[in-house]
Structures are given as C-alpha cells and as structure tokens.
N, CA, C and O atoms as a Maestro MAE file, in Angstrom:
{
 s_m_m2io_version
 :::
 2.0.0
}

f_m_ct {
 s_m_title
 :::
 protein
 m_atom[332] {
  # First column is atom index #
  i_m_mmod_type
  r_m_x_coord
  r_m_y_coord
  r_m_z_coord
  i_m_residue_number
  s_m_chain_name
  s_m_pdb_residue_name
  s_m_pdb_atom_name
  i_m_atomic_number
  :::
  1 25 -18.971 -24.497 2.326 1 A "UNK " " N  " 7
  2 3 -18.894 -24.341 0.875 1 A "UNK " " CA " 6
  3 2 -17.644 -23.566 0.450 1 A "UNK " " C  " 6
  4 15 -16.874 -22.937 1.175 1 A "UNK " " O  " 8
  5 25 -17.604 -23.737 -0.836 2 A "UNK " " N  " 7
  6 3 -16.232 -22.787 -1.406 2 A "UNK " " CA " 6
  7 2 -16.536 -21.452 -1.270 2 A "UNK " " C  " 6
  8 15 -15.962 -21.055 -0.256 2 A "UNK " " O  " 8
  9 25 -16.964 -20.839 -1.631 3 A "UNK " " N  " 7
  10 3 -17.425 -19.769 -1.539 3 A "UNK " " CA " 6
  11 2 -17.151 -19.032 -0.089 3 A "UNK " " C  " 6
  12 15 -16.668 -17.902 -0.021 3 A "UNK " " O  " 8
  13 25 -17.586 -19.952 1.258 4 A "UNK " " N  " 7
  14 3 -17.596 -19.381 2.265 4 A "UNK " " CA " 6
  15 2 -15.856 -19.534 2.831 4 A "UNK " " C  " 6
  16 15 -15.530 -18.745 3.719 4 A "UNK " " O  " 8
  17 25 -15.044 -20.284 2.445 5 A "UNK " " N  " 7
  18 3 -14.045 -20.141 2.405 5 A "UNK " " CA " 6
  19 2 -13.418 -19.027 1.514 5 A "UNK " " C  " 6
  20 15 -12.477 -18.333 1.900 5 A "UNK " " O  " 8
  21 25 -13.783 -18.954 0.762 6 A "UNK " " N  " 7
  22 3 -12.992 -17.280 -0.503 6 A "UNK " " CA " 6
  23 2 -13.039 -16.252 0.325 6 A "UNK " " C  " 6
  24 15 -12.167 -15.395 0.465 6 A "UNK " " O  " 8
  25 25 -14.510 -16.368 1.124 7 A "UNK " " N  " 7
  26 3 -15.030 -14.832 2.239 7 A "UNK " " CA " 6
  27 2 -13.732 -15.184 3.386 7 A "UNK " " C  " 6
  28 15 -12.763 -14.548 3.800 7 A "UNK " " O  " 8
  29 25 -14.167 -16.235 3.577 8 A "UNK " " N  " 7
  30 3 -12.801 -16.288 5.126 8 A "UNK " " CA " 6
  31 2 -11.579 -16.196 4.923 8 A "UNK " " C  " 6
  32 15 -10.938 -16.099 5.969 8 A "UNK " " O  " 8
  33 25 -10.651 -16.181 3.481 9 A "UNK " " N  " 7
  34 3 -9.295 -15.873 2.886 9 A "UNK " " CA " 6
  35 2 -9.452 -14.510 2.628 9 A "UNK " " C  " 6
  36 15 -8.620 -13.964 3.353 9 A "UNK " " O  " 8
  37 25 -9.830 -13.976 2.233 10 A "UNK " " N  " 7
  38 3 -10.437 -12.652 1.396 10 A "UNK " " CA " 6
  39 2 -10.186 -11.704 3.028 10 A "UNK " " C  " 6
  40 15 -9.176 -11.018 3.186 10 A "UNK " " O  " 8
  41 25 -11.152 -11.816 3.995 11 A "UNK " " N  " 7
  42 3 -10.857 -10.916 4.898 11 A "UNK " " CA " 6
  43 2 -10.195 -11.505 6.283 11 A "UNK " " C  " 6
  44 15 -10.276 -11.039 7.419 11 A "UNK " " O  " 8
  45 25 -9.411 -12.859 5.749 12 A "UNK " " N  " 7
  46 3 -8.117 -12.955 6.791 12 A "UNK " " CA " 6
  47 2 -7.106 -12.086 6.023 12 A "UNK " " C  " 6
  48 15 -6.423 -11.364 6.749 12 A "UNK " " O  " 8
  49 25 -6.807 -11.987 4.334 13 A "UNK " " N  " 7
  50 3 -6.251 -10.713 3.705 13 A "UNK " " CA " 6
  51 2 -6.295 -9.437 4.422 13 A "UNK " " C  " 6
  52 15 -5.386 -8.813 4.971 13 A "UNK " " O  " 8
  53 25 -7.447 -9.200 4.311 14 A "UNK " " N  " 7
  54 3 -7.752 -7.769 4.745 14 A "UNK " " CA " 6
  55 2 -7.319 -7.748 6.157 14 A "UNK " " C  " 6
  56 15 -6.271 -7.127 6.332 14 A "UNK " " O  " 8
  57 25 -7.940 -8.350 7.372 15 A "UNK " " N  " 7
  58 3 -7.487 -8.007 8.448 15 A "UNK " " CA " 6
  59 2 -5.697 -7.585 8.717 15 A "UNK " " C  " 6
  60 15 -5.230 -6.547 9.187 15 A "UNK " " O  " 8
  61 25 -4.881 -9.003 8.147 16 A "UNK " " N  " 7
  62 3 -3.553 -8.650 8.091 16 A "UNK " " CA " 6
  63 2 -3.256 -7.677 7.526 16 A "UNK " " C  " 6
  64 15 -2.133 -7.301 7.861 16 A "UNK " " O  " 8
  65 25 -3.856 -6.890 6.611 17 A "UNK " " N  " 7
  66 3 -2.765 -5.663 5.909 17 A "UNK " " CA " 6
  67 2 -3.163 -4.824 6.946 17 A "UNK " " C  " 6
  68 15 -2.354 -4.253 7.677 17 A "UNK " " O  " 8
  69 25 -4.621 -4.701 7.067 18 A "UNK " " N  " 7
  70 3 -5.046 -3.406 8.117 18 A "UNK " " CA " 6
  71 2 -4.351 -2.996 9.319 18 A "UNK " " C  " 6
  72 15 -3.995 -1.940 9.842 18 A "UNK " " O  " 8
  73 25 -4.286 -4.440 9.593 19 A "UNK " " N  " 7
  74 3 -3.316 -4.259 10.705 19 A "UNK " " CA " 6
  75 2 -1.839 -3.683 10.773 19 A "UNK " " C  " 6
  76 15 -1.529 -3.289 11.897 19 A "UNK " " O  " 8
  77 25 -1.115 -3.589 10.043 20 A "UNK " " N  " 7
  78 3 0.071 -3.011 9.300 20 A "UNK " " CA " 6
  79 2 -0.248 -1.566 8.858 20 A "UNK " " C  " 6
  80 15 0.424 -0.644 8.398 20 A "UNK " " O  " 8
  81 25 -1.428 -1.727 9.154 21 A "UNK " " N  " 7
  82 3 -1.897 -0.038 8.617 21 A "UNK " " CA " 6
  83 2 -1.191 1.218 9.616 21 A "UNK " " C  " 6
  84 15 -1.337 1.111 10.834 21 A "UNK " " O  " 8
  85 25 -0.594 2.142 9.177 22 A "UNK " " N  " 7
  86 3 0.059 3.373 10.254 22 A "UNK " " CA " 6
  87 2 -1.600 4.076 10.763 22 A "UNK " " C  " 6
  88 15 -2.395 4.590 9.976 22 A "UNK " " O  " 8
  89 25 -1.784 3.933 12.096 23 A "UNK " " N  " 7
  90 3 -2.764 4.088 13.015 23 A "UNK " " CA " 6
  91 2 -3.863 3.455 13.505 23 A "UNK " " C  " 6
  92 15 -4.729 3.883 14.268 23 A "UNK " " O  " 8
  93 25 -3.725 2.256 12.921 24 A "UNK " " N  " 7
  94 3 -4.771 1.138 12.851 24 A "UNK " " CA " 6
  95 2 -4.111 0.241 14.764 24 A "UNK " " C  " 6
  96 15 -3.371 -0.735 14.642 24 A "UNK " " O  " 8
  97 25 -4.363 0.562 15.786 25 A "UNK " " N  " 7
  98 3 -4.620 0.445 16.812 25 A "UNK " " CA " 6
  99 2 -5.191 -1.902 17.098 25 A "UNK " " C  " 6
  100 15 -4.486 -2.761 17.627 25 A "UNK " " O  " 8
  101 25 -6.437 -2.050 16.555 26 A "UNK " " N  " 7
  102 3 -6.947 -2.825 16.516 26 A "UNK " " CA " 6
  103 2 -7.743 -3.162 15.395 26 A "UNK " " C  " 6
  104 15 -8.090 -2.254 14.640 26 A "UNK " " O  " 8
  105 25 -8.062 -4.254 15.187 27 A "UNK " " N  " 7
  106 3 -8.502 -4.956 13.599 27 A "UNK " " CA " 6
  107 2 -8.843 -6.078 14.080 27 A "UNK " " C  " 6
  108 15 -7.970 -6.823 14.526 27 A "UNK " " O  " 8
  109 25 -10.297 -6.475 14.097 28 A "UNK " " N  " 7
  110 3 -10.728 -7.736 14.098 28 A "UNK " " CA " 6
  111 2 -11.782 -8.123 13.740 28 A "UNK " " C  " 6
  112 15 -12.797 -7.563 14.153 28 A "UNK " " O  " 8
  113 25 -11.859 -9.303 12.778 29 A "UNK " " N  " 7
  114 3 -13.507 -9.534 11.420 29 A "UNK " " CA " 6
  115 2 -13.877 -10.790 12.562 29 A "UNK " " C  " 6
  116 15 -13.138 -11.477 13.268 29 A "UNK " " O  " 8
  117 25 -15.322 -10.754 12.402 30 A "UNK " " N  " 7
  118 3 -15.826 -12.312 13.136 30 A "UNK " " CA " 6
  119 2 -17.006 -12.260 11.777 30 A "UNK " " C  " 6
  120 15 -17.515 -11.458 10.994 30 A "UNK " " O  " 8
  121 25 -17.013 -13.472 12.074 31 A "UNK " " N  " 7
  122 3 -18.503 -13.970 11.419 31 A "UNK " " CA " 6
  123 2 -19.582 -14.128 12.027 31 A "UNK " " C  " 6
  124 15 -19.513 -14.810 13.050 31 A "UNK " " O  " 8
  125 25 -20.836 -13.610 11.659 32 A "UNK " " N  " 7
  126 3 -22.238 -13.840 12.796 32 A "UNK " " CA " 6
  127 2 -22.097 -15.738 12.964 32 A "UNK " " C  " 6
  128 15 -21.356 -16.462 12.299 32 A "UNK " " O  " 8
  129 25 -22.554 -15.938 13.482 33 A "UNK " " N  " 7
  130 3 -22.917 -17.331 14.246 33 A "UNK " " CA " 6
  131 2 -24.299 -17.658 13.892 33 A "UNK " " C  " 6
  132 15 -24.732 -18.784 13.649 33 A "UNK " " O  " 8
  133 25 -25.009 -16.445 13.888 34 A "UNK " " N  " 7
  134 3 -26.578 -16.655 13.924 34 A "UNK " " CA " 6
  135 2 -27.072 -15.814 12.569 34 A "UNK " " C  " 6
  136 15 -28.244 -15.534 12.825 34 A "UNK " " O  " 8
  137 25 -26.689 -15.179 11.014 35 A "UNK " " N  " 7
  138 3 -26.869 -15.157 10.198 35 A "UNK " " CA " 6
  139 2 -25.874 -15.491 9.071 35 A "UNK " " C  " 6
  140 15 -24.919 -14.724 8.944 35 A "UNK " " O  " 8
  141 25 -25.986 -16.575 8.210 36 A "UNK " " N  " 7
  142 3 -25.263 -16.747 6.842 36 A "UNK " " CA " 6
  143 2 -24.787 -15.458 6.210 36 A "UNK " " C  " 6
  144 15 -25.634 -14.566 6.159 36 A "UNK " " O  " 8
  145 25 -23.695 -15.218 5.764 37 A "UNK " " N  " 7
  146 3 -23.569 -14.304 5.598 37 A "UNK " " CA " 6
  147 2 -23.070 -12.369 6.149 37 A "UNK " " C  " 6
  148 15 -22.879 -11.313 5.547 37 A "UNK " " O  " 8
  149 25 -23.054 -12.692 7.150 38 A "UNK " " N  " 7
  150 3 -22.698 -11.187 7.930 38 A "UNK " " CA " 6
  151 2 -21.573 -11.459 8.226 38 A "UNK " " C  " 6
  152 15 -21.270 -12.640 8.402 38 A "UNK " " O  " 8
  153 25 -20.463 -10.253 8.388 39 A "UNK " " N  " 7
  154 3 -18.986 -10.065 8.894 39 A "UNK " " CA " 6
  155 2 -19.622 -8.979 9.614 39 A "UNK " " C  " 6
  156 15 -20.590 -8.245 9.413 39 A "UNK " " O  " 8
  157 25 -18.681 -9.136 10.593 40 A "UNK " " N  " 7
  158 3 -18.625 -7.954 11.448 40 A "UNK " " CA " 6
  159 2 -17.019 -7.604 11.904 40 A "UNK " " C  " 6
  160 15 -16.329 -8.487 12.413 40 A "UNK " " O  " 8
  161 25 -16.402 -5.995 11.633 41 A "UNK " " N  " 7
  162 3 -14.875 -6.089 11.956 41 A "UNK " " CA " 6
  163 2 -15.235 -5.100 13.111 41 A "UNK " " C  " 6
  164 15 -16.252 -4.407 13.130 41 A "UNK " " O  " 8
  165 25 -14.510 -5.122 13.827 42 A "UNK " " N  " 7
  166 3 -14.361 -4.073 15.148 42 A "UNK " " CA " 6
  167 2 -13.288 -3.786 14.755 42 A "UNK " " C  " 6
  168 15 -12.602 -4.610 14.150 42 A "UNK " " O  " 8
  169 25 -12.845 -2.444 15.020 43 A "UNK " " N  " 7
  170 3 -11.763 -1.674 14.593 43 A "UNK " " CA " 6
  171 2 -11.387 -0.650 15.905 43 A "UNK " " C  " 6
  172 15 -12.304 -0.237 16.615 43 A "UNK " " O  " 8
  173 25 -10.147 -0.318 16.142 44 A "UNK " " N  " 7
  174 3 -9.795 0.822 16.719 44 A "UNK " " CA " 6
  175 2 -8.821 1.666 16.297 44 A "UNK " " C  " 6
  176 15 -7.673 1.229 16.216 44 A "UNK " " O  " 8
  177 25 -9.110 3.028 15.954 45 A "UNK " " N  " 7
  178 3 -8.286 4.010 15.139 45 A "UNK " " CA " 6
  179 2 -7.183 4.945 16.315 45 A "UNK " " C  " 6
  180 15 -7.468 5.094 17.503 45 A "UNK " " O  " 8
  181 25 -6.188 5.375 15.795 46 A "UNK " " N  " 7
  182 3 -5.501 6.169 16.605 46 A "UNK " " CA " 6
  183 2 -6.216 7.776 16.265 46 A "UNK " " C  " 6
  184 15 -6.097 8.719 17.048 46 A "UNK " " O  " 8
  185 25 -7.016 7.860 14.855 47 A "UNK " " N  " 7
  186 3 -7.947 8.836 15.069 47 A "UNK " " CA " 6
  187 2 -8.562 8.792 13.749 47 A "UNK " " C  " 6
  188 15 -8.233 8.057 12.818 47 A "UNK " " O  " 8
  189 25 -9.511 9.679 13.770 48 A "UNK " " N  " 7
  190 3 -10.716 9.683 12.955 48 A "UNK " " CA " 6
  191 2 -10.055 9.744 11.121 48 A "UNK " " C  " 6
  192 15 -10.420 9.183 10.087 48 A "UNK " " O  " 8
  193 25 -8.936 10.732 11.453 49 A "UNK " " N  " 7
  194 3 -8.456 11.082 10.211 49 A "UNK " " CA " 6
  195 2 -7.403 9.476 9.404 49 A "UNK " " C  " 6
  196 15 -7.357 9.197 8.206 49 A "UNK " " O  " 8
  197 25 -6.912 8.942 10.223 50 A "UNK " " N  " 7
  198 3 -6.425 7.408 10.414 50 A "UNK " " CA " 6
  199 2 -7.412 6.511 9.619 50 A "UNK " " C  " 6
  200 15 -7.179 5.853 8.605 50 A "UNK " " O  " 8
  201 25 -8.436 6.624 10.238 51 A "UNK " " N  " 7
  202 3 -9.684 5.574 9.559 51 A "UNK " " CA " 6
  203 2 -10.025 6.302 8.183 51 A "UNK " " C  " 6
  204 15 -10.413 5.549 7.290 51 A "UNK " " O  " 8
  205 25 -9.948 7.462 7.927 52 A "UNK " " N  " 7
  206 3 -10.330 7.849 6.683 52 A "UNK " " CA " 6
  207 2 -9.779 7.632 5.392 52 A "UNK " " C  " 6
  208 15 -10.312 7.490 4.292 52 A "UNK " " O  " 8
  209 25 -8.173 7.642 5.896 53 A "UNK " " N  " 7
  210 3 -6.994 7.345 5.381 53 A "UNK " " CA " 6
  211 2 -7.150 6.026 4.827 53 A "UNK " " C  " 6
  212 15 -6.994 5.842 3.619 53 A "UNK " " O  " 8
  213 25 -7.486 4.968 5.727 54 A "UNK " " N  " 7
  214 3 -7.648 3.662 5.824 54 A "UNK " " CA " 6
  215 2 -8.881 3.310 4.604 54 A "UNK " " C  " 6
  216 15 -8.585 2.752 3.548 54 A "UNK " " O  " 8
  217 25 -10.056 3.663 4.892 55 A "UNK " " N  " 7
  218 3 -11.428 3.668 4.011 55 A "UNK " " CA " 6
  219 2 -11.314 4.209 2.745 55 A "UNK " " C  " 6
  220 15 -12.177 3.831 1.952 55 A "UNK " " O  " 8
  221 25 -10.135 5.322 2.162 56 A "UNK " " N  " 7
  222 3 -9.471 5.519 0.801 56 A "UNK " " CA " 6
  223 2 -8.610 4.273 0.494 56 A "UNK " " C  " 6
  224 15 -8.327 4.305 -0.703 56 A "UNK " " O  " 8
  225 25 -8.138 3.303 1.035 57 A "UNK " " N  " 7
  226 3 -6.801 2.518 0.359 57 A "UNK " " CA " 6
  227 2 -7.638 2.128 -0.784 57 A "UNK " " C  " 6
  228 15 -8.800 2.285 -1.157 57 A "UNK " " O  " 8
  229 25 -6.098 1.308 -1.357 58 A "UNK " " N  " 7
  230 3 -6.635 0.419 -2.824 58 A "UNK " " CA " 6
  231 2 -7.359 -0.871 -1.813 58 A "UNK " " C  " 6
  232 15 -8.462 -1.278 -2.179 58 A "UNK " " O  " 8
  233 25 -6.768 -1.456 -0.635 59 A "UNK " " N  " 7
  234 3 -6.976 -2.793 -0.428 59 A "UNK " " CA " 6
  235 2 -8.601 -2.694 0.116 59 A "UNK " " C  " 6
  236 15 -9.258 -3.733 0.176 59 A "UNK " " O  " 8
  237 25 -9.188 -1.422 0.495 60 A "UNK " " N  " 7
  238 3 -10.670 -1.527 1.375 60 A "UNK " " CA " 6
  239 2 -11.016 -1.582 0.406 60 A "UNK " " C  " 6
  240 15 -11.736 -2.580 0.442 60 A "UNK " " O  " 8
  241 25 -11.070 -0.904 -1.340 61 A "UNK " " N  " 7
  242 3 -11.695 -0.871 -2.404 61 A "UNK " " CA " 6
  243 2 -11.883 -2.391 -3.372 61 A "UNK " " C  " 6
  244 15 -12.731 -2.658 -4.225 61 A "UNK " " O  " 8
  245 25 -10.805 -3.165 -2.881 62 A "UNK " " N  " 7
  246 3 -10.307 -4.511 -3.700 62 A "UNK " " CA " 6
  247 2 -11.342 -5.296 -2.839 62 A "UNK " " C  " 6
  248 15 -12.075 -6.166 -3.310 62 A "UNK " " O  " 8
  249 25 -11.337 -4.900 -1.505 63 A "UNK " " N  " 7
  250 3 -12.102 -5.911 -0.543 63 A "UNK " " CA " 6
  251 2 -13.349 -5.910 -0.913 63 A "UNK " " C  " 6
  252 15 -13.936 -6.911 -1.323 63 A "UNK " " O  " 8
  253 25 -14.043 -4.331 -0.749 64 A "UNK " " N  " 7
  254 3 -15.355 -4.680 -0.781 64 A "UNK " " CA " 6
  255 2 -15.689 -4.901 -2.551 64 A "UNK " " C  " 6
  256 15 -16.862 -5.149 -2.832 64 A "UNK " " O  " 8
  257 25 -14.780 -4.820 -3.587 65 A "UNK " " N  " 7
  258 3 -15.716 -5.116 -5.019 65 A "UNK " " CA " 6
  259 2 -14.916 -6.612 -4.812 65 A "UNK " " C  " 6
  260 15 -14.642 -6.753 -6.003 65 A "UNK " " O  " 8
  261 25 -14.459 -7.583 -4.300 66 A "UNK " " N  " 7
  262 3 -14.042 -8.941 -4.152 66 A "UNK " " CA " 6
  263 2 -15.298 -9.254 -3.310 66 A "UNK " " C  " 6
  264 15 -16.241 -9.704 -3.960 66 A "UNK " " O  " 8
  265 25 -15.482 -9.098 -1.991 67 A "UNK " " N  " 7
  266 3 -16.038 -9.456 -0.260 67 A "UNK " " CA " 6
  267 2 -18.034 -9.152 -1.211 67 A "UNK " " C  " 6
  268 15 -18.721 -10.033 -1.727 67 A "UNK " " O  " 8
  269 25 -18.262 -8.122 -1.130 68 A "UNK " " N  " 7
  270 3 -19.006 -7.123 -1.179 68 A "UNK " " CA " 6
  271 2 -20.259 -7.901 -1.972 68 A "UNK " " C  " 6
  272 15 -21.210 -7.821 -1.195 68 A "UNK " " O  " 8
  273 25 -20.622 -8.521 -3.014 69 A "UNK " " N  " 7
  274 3 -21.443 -9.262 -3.621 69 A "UNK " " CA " 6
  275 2 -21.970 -10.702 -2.680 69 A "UNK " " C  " 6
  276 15 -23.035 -11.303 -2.539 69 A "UNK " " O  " 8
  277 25 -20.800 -10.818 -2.245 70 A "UNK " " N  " 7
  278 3 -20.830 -12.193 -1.201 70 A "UNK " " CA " 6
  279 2 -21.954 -12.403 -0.255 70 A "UNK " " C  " 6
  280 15 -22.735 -13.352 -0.187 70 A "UNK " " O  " 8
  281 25 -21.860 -11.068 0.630 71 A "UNK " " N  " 7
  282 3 -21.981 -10.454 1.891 71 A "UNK " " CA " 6
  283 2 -23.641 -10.648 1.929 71 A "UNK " " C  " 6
  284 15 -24.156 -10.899 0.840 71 A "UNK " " O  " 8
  285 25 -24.330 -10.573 2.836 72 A "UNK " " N  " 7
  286 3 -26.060 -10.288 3.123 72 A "UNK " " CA " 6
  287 2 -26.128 -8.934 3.634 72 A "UNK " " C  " 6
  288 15 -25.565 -8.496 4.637 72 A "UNK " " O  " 8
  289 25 -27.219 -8.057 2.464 73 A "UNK " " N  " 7
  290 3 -27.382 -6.662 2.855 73 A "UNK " " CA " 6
  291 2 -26.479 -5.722 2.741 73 A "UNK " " C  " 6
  292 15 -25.535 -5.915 1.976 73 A "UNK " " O  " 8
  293 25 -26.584 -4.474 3.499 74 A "UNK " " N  " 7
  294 3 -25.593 -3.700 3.161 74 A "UNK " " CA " 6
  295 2 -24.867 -3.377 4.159 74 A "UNK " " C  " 6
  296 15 -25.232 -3.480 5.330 74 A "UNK " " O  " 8
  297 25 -23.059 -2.685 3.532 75 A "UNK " " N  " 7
  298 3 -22.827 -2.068 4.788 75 A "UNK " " CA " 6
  299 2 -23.539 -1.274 5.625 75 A "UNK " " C  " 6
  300 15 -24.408 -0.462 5.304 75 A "UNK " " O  " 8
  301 25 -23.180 -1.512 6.604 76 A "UNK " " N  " 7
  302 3 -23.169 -0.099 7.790 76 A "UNK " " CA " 6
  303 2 -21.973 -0.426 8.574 76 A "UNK " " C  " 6
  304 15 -21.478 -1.506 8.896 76 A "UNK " " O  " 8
  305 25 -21.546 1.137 8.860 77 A "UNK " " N  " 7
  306 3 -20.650 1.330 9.881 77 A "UNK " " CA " 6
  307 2 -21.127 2.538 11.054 77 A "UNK " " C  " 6
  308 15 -21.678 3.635 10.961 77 A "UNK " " O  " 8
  309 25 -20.605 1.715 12.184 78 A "UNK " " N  " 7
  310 3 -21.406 2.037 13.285 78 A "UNK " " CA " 6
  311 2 -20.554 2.815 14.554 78 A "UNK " " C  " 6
  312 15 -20.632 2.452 15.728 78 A "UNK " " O  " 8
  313 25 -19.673 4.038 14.036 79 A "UNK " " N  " 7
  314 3 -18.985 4.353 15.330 79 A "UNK " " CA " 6
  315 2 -19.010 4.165 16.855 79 A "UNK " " C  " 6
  316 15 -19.979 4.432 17.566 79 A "UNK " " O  " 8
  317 25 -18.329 3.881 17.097 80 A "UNK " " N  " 7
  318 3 -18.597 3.464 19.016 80 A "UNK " " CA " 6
  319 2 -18.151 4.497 19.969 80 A "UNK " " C  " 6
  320 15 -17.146 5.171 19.744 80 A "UNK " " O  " 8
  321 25 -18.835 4.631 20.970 81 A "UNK " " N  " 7
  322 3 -18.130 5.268 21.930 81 A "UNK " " CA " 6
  323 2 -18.925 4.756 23.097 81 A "UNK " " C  " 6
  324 15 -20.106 4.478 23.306 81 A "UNK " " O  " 8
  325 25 -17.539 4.743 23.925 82 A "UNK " " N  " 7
  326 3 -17.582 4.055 25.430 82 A "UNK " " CA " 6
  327 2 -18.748 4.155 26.212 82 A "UNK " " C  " 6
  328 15 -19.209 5.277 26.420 82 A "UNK " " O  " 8
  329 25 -19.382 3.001 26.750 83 A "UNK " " N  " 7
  330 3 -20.607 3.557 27.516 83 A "UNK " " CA " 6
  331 2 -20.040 4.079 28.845 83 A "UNK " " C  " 6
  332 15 -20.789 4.588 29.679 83 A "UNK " " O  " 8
  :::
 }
 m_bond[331] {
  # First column is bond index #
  i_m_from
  i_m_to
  i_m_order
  :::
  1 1 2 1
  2 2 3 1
  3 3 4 2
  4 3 5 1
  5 5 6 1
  6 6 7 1
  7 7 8 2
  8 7 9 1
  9 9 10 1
  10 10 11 1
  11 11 12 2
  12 11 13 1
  13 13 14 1
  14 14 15 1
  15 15 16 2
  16 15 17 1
  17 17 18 1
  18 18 19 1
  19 19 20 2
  20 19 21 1
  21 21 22 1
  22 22 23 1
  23 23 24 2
  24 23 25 1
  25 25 26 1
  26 26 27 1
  27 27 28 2
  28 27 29 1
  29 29 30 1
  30 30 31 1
  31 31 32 2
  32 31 33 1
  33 33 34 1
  34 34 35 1
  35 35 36 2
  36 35 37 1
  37 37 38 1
  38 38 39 1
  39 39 40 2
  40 39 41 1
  41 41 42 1
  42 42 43 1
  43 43 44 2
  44 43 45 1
  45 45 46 1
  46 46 47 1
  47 47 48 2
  48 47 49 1
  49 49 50 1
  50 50 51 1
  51 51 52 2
  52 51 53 1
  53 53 54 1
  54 54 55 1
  55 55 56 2
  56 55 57 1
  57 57 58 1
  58 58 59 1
  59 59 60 2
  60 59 61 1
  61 61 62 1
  62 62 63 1
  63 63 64 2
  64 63 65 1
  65 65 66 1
  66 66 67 1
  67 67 68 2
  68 67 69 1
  69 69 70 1
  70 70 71 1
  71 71 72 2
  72 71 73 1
  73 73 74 1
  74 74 75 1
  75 75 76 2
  76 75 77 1
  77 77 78 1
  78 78 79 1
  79 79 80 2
  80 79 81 1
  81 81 82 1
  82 82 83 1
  83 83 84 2
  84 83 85 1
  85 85 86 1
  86 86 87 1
  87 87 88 2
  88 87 89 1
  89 89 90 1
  90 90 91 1
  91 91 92 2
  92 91 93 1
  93 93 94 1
  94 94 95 1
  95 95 96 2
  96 95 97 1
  97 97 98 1
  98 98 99 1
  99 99 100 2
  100 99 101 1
  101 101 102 1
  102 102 103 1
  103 103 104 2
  104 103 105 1
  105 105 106 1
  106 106 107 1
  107 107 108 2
  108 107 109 1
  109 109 110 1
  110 110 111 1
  111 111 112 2
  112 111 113 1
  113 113 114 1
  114 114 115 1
  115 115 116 2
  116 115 117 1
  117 117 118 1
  118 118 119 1
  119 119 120 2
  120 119 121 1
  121 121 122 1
  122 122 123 1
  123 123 124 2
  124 123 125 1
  125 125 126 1
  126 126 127 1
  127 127 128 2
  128 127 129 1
  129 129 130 1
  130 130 131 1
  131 131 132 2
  132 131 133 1
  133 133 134 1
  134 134 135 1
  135 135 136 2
  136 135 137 1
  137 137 138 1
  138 138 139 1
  139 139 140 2
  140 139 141 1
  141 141 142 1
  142 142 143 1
  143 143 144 2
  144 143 145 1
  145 145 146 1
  146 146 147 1
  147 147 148 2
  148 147 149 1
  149 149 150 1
  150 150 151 1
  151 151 152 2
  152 151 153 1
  153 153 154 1
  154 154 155 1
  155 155 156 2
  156 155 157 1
  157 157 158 1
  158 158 159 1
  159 159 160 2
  160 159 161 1
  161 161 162 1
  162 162 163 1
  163 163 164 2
  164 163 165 1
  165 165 166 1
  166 166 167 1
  167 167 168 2
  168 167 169 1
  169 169 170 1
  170 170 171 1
  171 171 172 2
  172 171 173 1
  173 173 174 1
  174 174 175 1
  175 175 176 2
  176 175 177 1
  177 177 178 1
  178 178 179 1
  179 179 180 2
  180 179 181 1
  181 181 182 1
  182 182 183 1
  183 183 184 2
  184 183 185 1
  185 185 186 1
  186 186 187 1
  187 187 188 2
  188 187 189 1
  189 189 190 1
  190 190 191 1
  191 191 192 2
  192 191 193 1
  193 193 194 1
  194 194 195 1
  195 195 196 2
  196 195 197 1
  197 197 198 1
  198 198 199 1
  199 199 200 2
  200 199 201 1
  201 201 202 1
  202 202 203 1
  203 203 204 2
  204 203 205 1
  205 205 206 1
  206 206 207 1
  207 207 208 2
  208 207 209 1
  209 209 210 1
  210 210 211 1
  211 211 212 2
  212 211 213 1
  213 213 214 1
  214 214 215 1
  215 215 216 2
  216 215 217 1
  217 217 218 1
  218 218 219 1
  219 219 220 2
  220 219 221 1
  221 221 222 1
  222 222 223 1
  223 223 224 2
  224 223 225 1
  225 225 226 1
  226 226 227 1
  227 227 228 2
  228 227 229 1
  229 229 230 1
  230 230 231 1
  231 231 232 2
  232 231 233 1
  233 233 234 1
  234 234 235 1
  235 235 236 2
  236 235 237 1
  237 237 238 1
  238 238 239 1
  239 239 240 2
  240 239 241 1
  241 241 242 1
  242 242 243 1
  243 243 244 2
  244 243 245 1
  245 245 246 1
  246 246 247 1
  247 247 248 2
  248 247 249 1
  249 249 250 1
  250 250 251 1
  251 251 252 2
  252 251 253 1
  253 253 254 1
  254 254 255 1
  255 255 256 2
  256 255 257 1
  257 257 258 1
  258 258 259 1
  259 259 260 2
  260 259 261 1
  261 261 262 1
  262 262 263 1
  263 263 264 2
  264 263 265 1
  265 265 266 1
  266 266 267 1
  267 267 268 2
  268 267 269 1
  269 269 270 1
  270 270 271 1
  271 271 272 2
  272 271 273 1
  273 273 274 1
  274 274 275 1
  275 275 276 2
  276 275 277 1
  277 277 278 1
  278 278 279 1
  279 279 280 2
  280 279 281 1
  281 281 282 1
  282 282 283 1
  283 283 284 2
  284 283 285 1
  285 285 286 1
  286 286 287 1
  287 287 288 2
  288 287 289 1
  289 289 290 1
  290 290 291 1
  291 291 292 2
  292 291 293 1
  293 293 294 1
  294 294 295 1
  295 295 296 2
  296 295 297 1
  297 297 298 1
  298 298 299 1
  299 299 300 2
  300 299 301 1
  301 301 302 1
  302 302 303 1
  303 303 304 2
  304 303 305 1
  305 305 306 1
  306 306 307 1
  307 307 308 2
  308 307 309 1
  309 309 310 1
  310 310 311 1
  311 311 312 2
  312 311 313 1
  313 313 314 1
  314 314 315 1
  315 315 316 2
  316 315 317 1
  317 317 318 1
  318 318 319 1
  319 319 320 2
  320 319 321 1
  321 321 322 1
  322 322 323 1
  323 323 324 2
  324 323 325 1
  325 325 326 1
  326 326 327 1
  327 327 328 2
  328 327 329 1
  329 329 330 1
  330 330 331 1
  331 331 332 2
  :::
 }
}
C-alpha cells in the first residue's frame, strides 16, 4: 500500500541523516516480517551522551510526528549490552 511505502521513505530519510550523525557508530531500521506495522532500528552510539544529542534533533522529532501515527503501539527503547 501507499502508506507502507511513505513508512519505508520516511525512515530510509531518517536512517541516512543518522548516519551522518557526529557519533552515530551504526544505524539500521528493519521491518518485522511477522507484525504489520513494527520498525525496529538497532543503533550503535560512540556514547550515551551521543544518543542523547541524537534523540534532541529536529529530524528524530520530524520522524516520529511524520513515522509515529503510522506505527503499531508504542515506542520502546531497549538498551543493549553484550551477553
């Protein structure tokens, strides 16, 4: 549908700027396979204060009031650390 194309332009946008981002390490959105609706980005920061930096821009704010209505449910973000 159209729609699901706007989501897949919208955060091929986003991934490319992020990536250009000063400390932004890694940047990558997938789509679930097995629910309509879910993105999932894996990210890697050069540090915590980097990602914070990042989660203030104008473009994360443009994304999620553009992305954000689209989407199923709500965010969560889920810090990782190495098993």
């Amino acid at each position: 549908p159209a729609a699901d194309e706007a989501i897949s332009a919208g955060v091929a946008e986003l991934v490319e700027a992020t990536r250009a981002e000063d400390g932004c390490v890694a940047y990558d959105a997938y789509r679930s396979a097995a629910v309509p609706g879910v993105w999932i980005t894996v990210e890697e920061w050069r540090s915590q204060a980097d990602l914070d930096a990042h989660l203030q821009t104008a473009l994360v704010a443009k994304a999620f009031e553009a992305l954000g209505p689209a989407l199923a449910g709500e965010l969560a973000i889920h810090p990782l650390t190495p098993a």
